[in-house]
C-alpha positions in Angstrom: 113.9 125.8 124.9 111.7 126.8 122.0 111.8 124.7 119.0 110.0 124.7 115.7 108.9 121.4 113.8 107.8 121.8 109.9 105.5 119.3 109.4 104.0 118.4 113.0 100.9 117.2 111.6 102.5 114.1 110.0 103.4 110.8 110.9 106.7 111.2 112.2 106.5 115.1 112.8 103.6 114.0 115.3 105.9 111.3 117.1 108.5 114.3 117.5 106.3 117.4 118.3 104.8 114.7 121.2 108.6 113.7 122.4 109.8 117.2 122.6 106.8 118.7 124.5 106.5 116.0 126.6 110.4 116.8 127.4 109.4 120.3 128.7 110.2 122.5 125.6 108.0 124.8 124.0 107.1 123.8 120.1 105.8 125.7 117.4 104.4 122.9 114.5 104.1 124.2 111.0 101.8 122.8 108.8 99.4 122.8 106.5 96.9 120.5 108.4 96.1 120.2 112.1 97.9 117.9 114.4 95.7 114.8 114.7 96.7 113.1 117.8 96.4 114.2 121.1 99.2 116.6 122.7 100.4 117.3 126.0 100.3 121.6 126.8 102.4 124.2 125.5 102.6 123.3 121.6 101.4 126.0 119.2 100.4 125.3 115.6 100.9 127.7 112.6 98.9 126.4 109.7 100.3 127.4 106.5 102.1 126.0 103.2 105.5 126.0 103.3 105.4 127.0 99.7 104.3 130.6 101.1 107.7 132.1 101.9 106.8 135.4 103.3 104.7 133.7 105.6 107.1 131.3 106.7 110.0 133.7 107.4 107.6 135.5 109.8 106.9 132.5 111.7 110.3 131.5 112.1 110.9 134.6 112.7 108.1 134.8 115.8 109.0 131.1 117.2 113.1 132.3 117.4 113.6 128.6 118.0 116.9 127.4 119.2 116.5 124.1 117.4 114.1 123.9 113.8 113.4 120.8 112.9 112.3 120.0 109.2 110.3 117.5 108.1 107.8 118.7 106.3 108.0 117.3 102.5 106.1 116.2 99.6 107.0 112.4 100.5 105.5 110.1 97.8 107.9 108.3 95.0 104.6 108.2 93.2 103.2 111.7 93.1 106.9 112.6 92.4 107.2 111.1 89.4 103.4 112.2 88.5 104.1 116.3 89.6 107.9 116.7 90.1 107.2 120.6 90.3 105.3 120.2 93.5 108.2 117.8 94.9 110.7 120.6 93.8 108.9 123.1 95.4 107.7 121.5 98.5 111.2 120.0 99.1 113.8 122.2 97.6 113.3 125.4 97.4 111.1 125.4 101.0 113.7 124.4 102.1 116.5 126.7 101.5 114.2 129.3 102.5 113.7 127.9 105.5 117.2 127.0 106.4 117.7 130.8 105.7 115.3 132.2 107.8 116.5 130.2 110.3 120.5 131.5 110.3 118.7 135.2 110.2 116.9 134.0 113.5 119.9 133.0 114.9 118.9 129.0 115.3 122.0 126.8 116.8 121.4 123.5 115.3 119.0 123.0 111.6 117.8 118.9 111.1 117.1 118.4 107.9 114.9 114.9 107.9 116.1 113.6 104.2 115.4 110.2 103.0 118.2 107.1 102.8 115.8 104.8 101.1 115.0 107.4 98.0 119.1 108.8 98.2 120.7 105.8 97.3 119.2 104.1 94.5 119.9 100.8 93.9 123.3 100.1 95.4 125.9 97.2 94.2 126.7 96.4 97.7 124.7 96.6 101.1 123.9 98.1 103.8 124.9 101.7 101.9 126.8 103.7 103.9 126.7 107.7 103.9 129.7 107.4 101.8 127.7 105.4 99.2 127.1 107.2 95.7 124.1 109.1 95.7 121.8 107.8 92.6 118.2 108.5 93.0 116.1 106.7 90.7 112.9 109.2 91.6 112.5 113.1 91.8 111.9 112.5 95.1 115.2 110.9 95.8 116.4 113.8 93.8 114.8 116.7 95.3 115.6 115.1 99.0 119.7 115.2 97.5 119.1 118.4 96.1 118.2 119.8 99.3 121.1 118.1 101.3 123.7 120.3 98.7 122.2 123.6 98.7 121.9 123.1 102.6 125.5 122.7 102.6 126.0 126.3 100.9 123.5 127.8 103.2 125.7 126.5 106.2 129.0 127.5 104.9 127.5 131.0 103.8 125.3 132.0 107.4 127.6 129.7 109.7 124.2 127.7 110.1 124.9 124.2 111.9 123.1 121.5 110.1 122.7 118.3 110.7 121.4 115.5 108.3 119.1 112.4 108.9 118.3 109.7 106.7 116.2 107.6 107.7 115.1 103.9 106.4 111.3 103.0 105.8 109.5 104.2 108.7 106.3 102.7 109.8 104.5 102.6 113.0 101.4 103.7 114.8 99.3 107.1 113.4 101.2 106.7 109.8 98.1 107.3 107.3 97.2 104.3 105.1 95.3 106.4 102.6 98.2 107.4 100.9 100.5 106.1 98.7 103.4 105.8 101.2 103.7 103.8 103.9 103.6 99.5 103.1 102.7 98.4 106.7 100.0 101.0 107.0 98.0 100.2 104.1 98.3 96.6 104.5 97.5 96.5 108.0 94.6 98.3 108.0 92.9 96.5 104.2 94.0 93.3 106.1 91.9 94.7 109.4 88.7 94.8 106.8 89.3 92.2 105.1 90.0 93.7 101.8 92.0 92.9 98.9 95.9 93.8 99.5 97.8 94.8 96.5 102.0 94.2 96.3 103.4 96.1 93.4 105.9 94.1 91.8 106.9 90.2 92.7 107.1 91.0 96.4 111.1 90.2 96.8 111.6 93.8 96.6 112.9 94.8 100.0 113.7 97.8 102.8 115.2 98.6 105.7 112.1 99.1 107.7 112.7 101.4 111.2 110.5 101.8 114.1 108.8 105.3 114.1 109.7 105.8 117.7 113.2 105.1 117.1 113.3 108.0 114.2 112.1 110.4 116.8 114.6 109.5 119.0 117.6 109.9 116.6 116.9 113.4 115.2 115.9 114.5 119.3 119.7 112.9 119.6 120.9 114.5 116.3 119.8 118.4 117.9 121.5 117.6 121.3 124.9 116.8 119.5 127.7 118.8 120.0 128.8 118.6 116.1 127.0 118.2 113.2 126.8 115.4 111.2 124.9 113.0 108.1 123.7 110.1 109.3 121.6 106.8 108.2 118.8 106.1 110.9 118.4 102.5 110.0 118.8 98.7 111.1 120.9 97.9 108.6 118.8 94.6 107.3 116.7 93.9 104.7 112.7 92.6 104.9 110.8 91.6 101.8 107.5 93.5 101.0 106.4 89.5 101.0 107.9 88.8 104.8 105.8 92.2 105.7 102.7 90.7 104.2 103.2 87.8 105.6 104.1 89.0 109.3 101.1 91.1 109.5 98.3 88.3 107.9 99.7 86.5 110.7 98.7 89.1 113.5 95.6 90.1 112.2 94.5 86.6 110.9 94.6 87.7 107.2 93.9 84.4 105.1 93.6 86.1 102.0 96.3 86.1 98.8 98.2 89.5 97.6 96.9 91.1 94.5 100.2 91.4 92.5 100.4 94.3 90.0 103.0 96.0 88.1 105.9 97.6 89.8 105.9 101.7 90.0 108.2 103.9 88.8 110.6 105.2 90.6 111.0 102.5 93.4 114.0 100.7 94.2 114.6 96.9 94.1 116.8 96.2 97.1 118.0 99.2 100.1 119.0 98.8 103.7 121.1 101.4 105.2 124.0 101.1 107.4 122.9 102.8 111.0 126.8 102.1 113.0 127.7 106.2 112.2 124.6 107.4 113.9 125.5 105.2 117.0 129.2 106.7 116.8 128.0 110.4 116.5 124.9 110.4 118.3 125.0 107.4 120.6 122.1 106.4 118.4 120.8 103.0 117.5 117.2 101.0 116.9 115.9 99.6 119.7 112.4 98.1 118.6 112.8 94.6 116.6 110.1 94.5 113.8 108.0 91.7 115.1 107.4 94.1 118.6 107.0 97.1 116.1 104.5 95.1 113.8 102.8 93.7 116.4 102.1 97.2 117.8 101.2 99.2 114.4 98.4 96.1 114.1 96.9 96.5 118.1 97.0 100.7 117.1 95.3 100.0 114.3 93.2 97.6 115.3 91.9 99.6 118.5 91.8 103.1 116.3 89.2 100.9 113.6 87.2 99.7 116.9 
């Protein structure tokens, strides 16, 4: 069937656009970059800023996708705090305007990627559950609840289905390490040079970290449901930003110590997410342990640096 993925070019987007064509159907990728990996036939990429609205309705508009999935988002706790116009923009109002174009194009199913490891703040008791209060401590937390609500009223008003995924931290192969996102990236690759790795904050801060592979697997799941649904895409334990440091000096024979520095604002102190009502309404659950997904993030890395 024809489908449409916002934000194909990026780390998870390029996991999903790969699944889904791979699978047989035809995908249009918005984005504002080109796809980076290698892509099997019959995936077509519209290059533009989400931002740009006119231009957006009129590739939605072109693709008539049965399924849109959007992921596309201004991702970084960081740069929210620094420029919280460009979250609101990139992550709000994008995406009511996309959710809208959608219903006019007659889409049956809208997956919203949000975030459960921004959404929840710092909970009293874990794993959170999608009941849990919603207390961001970060505009990107914020802008990824925002956009949950006023998804909600687009539904209700255009009969739009939506469906909701919040996923844990998600790390894996092709997740760039150059930004400011994305722990097991940047350490594995400074560790694969043998440079200076840097944890913010005393390194008992900790998240629920899912396999990337796994993540593509539960919002393909979450567009093939009959009913819509919110769900956390988790494993529902908790791993220090120390155990991941100390995991991945292991497999890349690391033997130097962490630069400490101050913690950032906006991050949470403690998260893992409870996955059980994605496995009840999706047949969903991880299947990757994070040793096996570790240990494969290093050999990508490793071979992509050779």
């Amino acid at each position: 069937m024809n489908v449409l993925v916002t934000g194909g070019a990026g780390f998870i987007g390029g996991h999903l656009v790969a699944a889904l064509a791979e699978a047989g159907d035809r995908v249009t990728s918005i984005d504002r970059e080109r796809i980076r990996r290698p892509l099997p036939p019959g995936v077509e990429e519209v290059t533009l800023d989400l931002r740009d609205h006119a231009a957006l309705r009129e590739a939605v508009a072109e693709a008539m996708p049965a399924v849109v999935y959007h992921l596309a988002a201004q991702a970084s706790v960081a740069i929210s705090m620094r420029e919280p116009r460009e979250d609101i923009e990139t992550n709000v109002l994008a995406t009511v305007e996309l959710a809208r174009a959608a219903a006019d194009a007659a889409c049956r199913r809208f997956l919203f990627v949000s975030s459960g490891g921004a959404l929840y703040g710092s909970p009293e008791r874990l794993p959170a559950k999608e009941t849990t209060a919603v207390a961001p401590q970060s505009v990107y937390g914020a802008s990824k609840a925002a956009a949950e609500l006023y998804l909600d009223v687009v539904s209700r008003q255009t009969g739009l289905s939506v469906s909701v995924v919040r996923p844990a931290n998600v790390y894996g192969p092709w997740q760039d390490p150059h930004g400011e996102a994305g722990v097991v990236a940047i350490f594995a690759q400074r560790m694969l040079r043998g440079e200076p790795v840097t944890i913010f904050g005393d390194g008992r801060q900790t998240r629920d970290y899912v396999y990337v592979g796994d993540v593509a697997a539960a919002i393909r799941a979450a567009a093939q449901a009959e009913t819509a649904a919110t769900c956390n895409v988790a494993t529902g334990r908790e791993t220090s930003t120390q155990q991941i440091f100390d995991a991945l000096a292991g497999l890349t024979g690391y033997e130097r110590q962490p630069v400490y520095g101050p913690e950032r604002p906006g991050d949470v102190a403690r998260i893992a997410l409870d996955p059980s009502h994605a496995r009840r309404a999706w047949g969903w659950r991880p299947s990757v342990k994070l040793d096996d997904g570790l240990a494969e993030t290093v050999r990508w890395f490793r071979e992509r640096m050779a």
